[in-house]
N, C-alpha and C positions, 0 to 999 in steps of 0.2 A: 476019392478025394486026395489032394497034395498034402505030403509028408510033410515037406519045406518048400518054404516062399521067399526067395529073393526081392528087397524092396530097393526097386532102380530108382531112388529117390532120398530124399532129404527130408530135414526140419519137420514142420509138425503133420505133414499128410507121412509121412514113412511111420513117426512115432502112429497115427490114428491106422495105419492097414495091421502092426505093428500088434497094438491092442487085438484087433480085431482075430486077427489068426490064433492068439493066443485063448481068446476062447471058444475059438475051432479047434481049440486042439493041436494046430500046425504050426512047427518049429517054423521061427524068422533069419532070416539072416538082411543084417546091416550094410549098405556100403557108403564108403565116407570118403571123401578129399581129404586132405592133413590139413585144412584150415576146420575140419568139422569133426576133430577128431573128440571133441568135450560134450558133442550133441547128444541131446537124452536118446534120439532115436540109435545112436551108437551103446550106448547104455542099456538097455532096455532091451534089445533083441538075444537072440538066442546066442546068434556068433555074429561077427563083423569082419568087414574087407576093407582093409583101404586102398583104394583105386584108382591114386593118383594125384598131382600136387592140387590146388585152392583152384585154380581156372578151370571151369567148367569142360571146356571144351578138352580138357586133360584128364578131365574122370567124369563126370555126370554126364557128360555128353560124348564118349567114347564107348561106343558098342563092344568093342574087343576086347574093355578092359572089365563091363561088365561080366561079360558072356563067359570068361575066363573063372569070374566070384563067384559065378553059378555054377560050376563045373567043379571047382575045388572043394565046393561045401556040396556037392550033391544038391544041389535044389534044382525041382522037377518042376517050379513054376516062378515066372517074376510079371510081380506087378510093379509098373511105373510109375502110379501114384497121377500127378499131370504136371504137366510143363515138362521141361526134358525133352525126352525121350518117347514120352508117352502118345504120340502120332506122329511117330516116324515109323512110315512104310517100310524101309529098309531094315530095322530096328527089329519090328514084328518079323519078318521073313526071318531077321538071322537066329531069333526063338527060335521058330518054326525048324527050319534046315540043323538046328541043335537040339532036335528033339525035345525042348524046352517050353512049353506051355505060357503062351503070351498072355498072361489078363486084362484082354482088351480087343481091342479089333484087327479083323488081320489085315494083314498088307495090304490087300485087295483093297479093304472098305477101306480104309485109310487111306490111299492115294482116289478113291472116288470121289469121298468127301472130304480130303484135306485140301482141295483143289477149288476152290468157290465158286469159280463158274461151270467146273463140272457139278460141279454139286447142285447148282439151282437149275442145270438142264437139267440134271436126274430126277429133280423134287417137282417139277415143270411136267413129265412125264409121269408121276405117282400120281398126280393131279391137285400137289401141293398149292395154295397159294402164293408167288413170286411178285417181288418187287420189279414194274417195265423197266426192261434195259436191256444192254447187247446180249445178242446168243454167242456166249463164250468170249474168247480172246478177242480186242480190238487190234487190226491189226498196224492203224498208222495215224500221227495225227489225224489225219483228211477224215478216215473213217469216224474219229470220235466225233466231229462237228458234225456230220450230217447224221450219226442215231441220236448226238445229244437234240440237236433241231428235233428229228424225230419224236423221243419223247417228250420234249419241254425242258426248258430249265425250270429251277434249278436243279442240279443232276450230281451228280458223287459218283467222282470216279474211288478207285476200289485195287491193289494189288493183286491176284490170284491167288497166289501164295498169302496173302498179310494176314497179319493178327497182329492184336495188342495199338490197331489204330497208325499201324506203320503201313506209308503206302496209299495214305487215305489223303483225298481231297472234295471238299464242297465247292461247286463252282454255279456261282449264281446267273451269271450270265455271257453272252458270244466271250465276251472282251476278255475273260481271266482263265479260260481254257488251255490257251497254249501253256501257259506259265506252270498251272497248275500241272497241265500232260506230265511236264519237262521236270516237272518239282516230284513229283509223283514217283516217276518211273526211276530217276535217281534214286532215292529212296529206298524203294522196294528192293532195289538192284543189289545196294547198301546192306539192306537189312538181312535177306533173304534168300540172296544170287541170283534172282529173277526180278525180273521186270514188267511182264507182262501184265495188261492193265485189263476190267471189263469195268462198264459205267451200268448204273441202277439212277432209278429219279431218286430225288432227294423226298425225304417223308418228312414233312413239317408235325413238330412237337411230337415226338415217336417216344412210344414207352418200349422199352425194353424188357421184352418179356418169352424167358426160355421153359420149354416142358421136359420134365422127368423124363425120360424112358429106359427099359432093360427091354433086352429081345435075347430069344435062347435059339440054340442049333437048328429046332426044330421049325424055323420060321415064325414062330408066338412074339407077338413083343405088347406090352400094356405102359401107361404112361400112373406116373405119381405125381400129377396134379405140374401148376406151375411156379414159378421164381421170378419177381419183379425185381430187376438190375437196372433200374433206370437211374440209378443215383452213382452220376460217372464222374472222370476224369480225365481228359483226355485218350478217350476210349475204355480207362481199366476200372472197373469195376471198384466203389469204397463199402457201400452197401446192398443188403439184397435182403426180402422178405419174401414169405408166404403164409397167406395168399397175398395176390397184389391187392389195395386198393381201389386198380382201378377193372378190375375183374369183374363179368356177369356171372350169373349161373351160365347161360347160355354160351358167353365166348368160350367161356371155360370149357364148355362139350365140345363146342368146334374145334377148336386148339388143339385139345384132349385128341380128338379124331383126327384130325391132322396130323399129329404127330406120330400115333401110332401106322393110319395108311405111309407115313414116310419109310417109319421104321419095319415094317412088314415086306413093303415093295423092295427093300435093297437088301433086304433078309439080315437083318442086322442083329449080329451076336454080342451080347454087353449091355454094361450100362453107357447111353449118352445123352445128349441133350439136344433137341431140335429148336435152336435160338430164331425167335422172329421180335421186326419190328412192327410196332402196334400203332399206326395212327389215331388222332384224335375223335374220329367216328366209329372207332374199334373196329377198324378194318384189321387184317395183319395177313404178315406176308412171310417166308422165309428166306433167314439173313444167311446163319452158316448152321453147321453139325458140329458137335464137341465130340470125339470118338473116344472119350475116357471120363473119368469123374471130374466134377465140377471143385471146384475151392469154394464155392459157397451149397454144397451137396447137405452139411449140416441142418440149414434150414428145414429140408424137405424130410432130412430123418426124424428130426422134430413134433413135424406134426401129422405125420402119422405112424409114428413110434416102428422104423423100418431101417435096418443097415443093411447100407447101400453096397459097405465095401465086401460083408457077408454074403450077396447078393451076386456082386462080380467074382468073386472067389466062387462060387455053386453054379454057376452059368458058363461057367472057362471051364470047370467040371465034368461038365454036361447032363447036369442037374435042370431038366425043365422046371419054366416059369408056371405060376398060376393065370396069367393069362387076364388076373383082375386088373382093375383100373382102381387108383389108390384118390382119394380126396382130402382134403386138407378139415382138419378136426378142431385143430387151434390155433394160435398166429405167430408165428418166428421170426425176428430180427438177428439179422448178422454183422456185426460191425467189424473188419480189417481193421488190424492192429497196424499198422507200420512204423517202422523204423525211420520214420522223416520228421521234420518239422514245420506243422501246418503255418505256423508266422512268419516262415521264410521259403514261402512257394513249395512246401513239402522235398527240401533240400534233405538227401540220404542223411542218415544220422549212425553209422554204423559205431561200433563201442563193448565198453563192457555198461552190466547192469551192475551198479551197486547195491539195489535195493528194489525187493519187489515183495508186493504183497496182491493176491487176486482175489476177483469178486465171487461169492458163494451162493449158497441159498435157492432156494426152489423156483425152478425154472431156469436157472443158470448154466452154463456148458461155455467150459474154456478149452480150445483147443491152440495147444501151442510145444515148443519141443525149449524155452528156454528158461531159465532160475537163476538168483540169484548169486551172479559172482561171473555167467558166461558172458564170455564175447562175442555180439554179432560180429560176424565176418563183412567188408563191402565185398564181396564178391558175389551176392545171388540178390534173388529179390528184398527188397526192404520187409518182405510181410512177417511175420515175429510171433501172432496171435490174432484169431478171429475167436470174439466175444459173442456168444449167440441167447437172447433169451427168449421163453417161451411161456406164453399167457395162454388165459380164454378169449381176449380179445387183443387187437390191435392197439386200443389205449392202454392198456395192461402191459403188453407187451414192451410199447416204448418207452411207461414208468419204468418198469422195472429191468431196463436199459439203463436208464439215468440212471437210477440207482447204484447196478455193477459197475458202469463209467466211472462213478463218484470212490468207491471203494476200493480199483484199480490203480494202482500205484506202481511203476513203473522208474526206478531214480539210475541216471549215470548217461542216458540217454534221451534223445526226446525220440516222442512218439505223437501217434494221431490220437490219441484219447482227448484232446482238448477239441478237436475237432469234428469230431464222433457227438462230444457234449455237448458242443451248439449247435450241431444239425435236429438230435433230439427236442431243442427247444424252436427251432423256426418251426413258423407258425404253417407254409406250405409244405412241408413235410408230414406235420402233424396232422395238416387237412387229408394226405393224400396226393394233394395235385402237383405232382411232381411230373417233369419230363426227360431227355436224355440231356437236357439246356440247363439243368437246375444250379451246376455248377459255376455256370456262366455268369450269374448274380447274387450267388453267392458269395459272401466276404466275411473271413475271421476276425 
């Protein structure tokens, strides 16, 4: 097992690996920017590094200046928590080449599946289910109109490289194609340094619905049930549950199954997530691979009393898996805290907090890394706390939701808790009959 664990990350996933090592027994070490220098996760670890000024790209996202933190403090392992750093191919390798213990995936698997349309050739081949569209890179406008003709509109073109919805276009028909190519590929170009585009049809009313998985050295990988993320915003994720409501026993097996022949075929080491979308006849297909833990991964610990980050920590080890397949026992709601203001288009709200008081009580779990008196920084994401409760049932669940919403107080800043509180009371939510569109009609 690892002495010490370097946590290549921030805010309240560093505080949550953070917890976690400490009742493994394994010393943590912190690394911070000088805008994060008041963060509990800097608090709370054994030792800390600062690694450079508040712009990402100056410390949380500079490899050399990690790789150095880990070297000074002796630590024989670093986990990067997600976002960052945390699927970067290059990143892994320079662990790797530093004798350094990456908790996560190695390079390889990381640029196989951080690649999208490599990735759904490779899931294509496991004999995954795939949404129709090009095999791999398009290579010119000319080509996208005749595989879009091909498959039909309407059709979604798709960055390689993207995430977080960067790079994405819906195009319903011949006439908006170019625009969108041209809108697209800038874009991506923008976001990413690539441009390269592949087109999928478009899935009318698609739940979004990702499955658990860990796979250990030895080729074993089992899945912990699934994660309904259909409650978006332009592309990012505000809530997530399990189980879905709109879940069989039966999709649930196939999915389950799915995911695991995905995770087995590419011999995959970690914990990750096999995301697919779910048409309205519960069809589903695979969308992309998460090669690290999820920001909504809480949920899944929830309900069936399992840490996950314990789990990645013992399988980077090379502590083999049991090999079981894990099922949902009770029902978890996760509500994203951010930093915005849902009355003004969820405009950043970065600040200090004057005043905070959080929700308690049985079935309640607040994870978050801030208190009364700190300052959000605007320099990272808005997210601040993810509020998670847990019932017997899904009516349970989402009472006693409202309830910690009501009791969470938050002053000096605005946040999304007013907007958390009125999703809980609409009444399609409440049914279940939710889609990746729900956003689109909904209004504060």
């Amino acid at each position: 097992m690892f002495k010490k664990i370097l946590i290549a990350n921030r805010g309240e996933i560093a505080l949550r690996i953070i917890r976690t090592c400490k009742e493994m027994g394994i010393k943590s070490v912190a690394v911070y920017s000088t805008a994060d220098a008041e963060s509990l996760h800097v608090k709370f670890a054994d030792e800390a590094v600062c690694i450079g000024p508040s712009q990402s790209m100056h410390s949380y996202l500079k490899p050399s200046n990690i790789i150095a933190a880990a070297e000074i403090t002796n630590a024989d392992a670093i986990h990067p928590g997600y976002g960052f750093l945390s699927e970067n191919s290059k990143f892994s390798k320079m662990c790797s080449e530093h004798d350094i213990k990456f908790i996560g995936a190695s390079s390889d698997m990381i640029s196989k599946m951080g690649d999208k349309a490599s990735a759904k050739s490779t899931m294509k081949k496991a004999g995954v289910p795939t949404i129709p569209g090009s095999d791999g890179i398009i290579k010119n406008l000319n080509s996208a109109k005749i595989i879009a003709k091909k498959i039909g509109y309407p059709v979604m073109l798709k960055a390689s490289s993207g995430g977080g919805g960067r790079g994405m276009r819906a195009v319903i028909d011949s006439f908006g194609l170019e625009k969108a190519w041209e809108s697209a590929k800038q874009e991506s170009k923008a976001a990413f340094g690539d441009d390269s585009m592949y087109m999928e049809k478009f899935i009318e009313e698609p739940r979004h619905i990702e499955i658990q998985i860990v796979g250990d050295r030895f080729g074993k990988a089992c899945h912990l049930s699934e994660r309904d993320c259909s409650i978006q915003r332009r592309h990012q994720k505000l809530t997530e549950e399990t189980p879905s409501p709109f879940m069989t026993e039966s999709l649930r097996e196939k999915m389950g199954k799915a995911a695991v022949k995905a995770a087995e075929f590419i011999k995959y080491e970690g914990a990750g997530t096999i995301e697919f979308l779910v048409d309205k006849s519960r069809n589903f297909y695979f969308m992309e691979m998460n090669t690290r833990i999820q920001v909504e991964h809480p949920v899944t610990e929830q309900v069936i009393d399992f840490d996950l980050i314990r789990e990645q920590i013992s399988v980077a080890a090379g502590i083999p898996i049991t090999g079981k397949n894990y099922y949902p026992k009770l029902h978890s709601i996760e509500c994203r805290i951010n930093a915005e203001d849902p009355f003004s288009d969820f405009r950043p709200s970065p600040g200090e907090i004057t005043n905070l008081h959080v929700p308690g009580g049985h079935g309640v779990r607040l994870d978050t890394h801030v208190y009364s008196g700190y300052t959000i920084p605007p320099f990272y994401d808005s997210m601040i706390a993810k509020l998670i409760t847990t019932a017997q049932s899904r009516e349970e669940a989402i009472n006693k939701m409202k309830r910690a919403l009501d009791e969470f107080v938050i002053e000096g800043i605005k946040t999304t808790i007013p907007f958390h509180r009125k999703l809980m009371d609409d009444p399609k939510y409440i049914s279940g009959e939710y889609t990746t569109k729900f956003m689109e009609s909904f209004k504060m």
